[in-house]
N, C-alpha and C positions, 0 to 999 in steps of 0.2 A: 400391453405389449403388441396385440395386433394391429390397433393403430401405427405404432411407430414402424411395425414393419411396413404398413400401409402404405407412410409417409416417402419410406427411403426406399420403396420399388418405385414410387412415384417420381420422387425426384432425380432417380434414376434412367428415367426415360423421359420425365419433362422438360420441353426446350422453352415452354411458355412464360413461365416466370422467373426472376433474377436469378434467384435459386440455381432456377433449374439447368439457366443458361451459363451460367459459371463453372457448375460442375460438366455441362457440357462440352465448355470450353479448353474448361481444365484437361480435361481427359483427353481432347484431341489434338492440343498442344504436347501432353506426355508421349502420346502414341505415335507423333511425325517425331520427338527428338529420340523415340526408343529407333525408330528405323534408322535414324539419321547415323544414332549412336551406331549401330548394327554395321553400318556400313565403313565407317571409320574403324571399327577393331576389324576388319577385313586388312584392312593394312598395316597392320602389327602382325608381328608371329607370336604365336600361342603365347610363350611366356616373358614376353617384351612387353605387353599390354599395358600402358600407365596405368598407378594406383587409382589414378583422379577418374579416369575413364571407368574401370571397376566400378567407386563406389558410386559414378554416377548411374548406371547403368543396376547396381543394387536400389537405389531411392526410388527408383522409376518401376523397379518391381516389386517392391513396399507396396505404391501404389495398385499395381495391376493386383496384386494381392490382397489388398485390404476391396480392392473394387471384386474381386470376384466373389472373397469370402462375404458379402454384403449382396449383392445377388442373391448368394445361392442361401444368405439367411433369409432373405425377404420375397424369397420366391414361392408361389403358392405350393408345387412340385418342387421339392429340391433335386427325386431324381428325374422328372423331365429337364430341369434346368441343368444338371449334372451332361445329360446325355445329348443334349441340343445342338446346334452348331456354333453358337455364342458358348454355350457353357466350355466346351472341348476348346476353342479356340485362345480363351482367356485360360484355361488351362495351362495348354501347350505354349502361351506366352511367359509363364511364371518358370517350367520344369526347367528350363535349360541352364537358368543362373545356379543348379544345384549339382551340373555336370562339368566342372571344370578340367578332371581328368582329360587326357592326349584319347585313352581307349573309347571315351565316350563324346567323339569329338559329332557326331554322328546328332547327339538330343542339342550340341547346342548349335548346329543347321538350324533347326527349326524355330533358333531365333525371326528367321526370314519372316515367319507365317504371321510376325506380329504385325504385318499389316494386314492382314484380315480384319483384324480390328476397327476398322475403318468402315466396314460393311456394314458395324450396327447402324454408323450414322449416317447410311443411305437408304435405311428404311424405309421413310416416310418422306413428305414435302418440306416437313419440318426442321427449320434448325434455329440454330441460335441467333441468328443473324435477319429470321425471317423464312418465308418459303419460295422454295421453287415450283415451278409449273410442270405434271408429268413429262413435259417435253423435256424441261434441261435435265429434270431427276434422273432420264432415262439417257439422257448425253453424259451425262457424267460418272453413270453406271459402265457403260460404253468404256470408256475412256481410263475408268478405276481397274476394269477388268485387262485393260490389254496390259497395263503396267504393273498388277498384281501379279500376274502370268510369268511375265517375264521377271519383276522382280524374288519371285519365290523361286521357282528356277533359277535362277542365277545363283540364289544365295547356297542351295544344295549343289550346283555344277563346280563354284568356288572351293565347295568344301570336297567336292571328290578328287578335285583337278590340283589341288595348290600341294608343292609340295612335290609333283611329279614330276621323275626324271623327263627330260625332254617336251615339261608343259609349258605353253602360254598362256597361260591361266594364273598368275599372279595374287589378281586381287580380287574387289566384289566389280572394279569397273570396268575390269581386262571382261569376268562373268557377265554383269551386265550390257556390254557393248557387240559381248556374242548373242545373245539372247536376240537384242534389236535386228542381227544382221540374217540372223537366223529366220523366226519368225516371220518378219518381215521377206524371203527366202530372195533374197539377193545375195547372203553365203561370199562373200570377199574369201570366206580361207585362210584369212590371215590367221586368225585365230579359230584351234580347234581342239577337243575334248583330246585326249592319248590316253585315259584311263576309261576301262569297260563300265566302269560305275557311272563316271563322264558320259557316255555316250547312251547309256539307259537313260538316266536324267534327260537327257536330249531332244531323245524320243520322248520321253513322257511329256517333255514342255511342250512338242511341236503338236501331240495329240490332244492335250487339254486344250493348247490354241484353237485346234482346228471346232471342236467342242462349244468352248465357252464365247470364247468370241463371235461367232456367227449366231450364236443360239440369244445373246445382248444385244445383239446389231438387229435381229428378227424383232426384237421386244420394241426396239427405239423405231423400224420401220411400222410395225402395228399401233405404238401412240402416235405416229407422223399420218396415220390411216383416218386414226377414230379423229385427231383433232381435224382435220380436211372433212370427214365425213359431218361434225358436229358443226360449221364453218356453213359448211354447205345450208344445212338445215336451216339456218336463221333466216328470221322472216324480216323483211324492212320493218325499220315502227311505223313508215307513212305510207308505203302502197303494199307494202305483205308479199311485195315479191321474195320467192328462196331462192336457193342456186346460185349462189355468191362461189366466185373463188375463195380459195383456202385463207390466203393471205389481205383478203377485200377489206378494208376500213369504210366503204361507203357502197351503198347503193348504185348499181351501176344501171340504173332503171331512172332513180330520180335523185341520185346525188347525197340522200340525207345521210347520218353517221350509223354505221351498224352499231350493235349492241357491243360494250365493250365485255360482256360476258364470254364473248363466244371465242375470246383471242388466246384461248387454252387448249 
């Protein structure tokens, strides 16, 4: 038995073999159409929602279901994996299909958060496709963070604002398009929060911004440091001069081809 648990934390996490790359694949094909879904029943009201859409959005949480209960059977800690930031994440992606009720419109916001999901698979270099170079890992972190930001916010700003008298807040893209203008603080006005729950959200998006985005941009400026610093360092193969710019493919001494090690 503890091999097979062995086998299925492995495959779990491995992008290396067929295997492993399938179920990799798998899961982040489910995860972009669970958002994709998320944002589509944004423009339906509560109980207009098509049947098709429901049970699509039930099969996708099968999955996230069956993917967490397998986790958390094959994890060394069940309750470090329980308490984690993957374990809570894959949690709070399952709860909300079990909150259909008007009064608990509030757990199924937190549909939004299933794009966190996505953060497992910027762990590492590795993916299914091959690897990136800390450079692009950390541009894409960049890049994952500013629209996580804003797409999570948006989806709780949706759920405070829709619905209210005298709001412009409609849908997830009336949400997300204030989010961008906001953020970004160029503020058009066209569109604005009218509920106090709306305008807390707001705040909380523009303080997580200020937060997580600069503190990712620090990260992606200190790998653009060490790989110039590591650049520098290499020595020609034929006269051992160092001190090459960042970006150098040759010897600027006598011409020959730098090490392609060093283009990381």
């Amino acid at each position: 038995m503890s091999r097979i648990k062995e086998r299925v934390a492995f495959y779990l996490e491995d992008c290396s073999t067929t295997v492993g790359k399938l179920i990799e694949l798998f899961l982040l094909v489910v995860n972009l159409a669970a958002c994709v879904l998320f944002v589509v029943i944004t423009y339906h009201a509560l109980d207009e929602v098509p049947t098709s859409l429901v049970l699509l959005e039930l099969g996708m949480v099968a999955v996230f279901t069956v993917e967490y209960l397998l986790r958390l059977w094959s994890a060394e800690s069940k309750l470090r994996f329980a308490l984690s930031f993957f374990g809570i994440v894959d949690l709070l992606s399952i709860l909300p299909i079990f909150f259909q009720v008007h009064t608990l419109g509030f757990v199924r916001a937190l549909r939004a958060l299933r794009i966190l999901r996505f953060t497992r698979f910027l762990e590492t270099e590795a993916f299914f496709f091959g690897r990136l170079s800390r450079l692009q890992l950390q541009i894409v972190r960049v890049l994952f963070t500013i629209f996580t930001v804003m797409f999570i916010w948006a989806g709780f700003i949706h759920y405070a604002e829709t619905g209210a008298p005298g709001g412009t807040i409609r849908n997830f893209g009336d949400a997300f398009y204030f989010a961008i203008v906001t953020l970004s603080t160029v503020g058009f006005g066209d569109i604005t929060p009218v509920t106090e729950m709306g305008r807390w959200f707001t705040a909380l998006m523009i303080s997580s911004g200020v937060v997580l985005i600069p503190w990712q941009a620090g990260r992606l400026v200190q790998v653009l440091v060490e790989a110039g610093t590591h650049r520098n360092n290499i020595a020609c193969p034929a006269c051992a001069l160092v001190g090459h710019a960042p970006d150098a493919g040759y010897c600027r001494a006598c011409g020959s081809k730098l090490g392609s090690h060093g283009q990381g």
